[in-house]
N, C-alpha and C positions, 0 to 999 in steps of 0.2 A: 609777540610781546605786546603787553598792554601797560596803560598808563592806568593806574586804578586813583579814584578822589577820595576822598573820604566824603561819606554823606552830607555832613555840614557846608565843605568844602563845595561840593556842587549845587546843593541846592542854595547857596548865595547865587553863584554863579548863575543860575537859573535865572532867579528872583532878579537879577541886574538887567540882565537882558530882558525878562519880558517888564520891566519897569522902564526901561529908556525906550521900549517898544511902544506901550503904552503912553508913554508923552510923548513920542514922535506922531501917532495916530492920531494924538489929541490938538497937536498944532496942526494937524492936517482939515481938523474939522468935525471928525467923528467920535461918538459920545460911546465910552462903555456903558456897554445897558447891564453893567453889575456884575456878571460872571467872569468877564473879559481876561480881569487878572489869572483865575486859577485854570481855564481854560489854555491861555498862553503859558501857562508857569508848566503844565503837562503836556502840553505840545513841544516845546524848544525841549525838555529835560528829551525826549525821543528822538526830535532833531540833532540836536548836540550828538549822543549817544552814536547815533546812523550813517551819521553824516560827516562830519569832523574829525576829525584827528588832533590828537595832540603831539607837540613838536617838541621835546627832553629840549633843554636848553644847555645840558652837559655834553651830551653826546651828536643834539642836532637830528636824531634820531624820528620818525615820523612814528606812532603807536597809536593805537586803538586805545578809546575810552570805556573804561568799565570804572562802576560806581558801589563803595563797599555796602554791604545792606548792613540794616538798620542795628 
């Protein structure tokens, strides 16, 4: 069983996380030299994917994420 997003749905998703990613590294110190954002925003969308699971909150169920195409 999979948990499928809908495309908008996860590319926010994306977008949040490497954006809190991005000000985390920036009160760390280190400067995006420009690319940073869309580099990060295609790396996590693969992490997420891989790695993660998502957790039904109806059934409590653990599934795999798949994301509908475009």
């Amino acid at each position: 069983e999979t948990a499928v997003y809908k495309r908008k749905d996860f590319e926010r998703l994306v977008s949040t996380l490497a954006d809190y990613m991005l000000d985390v590294t920036e009160g760390a110190g280190l400067i995006n030299s420009g690319d940073a954002g869309s580099a990060l925003r295609d790396a996590l969308a693969v992490i997420v994917t891989d790695n993660f699971k998502h957790r039904d909150p109806y059934d409590g169920k653990y599934r795999d994420i798949t994301v509908e195409d475009k």
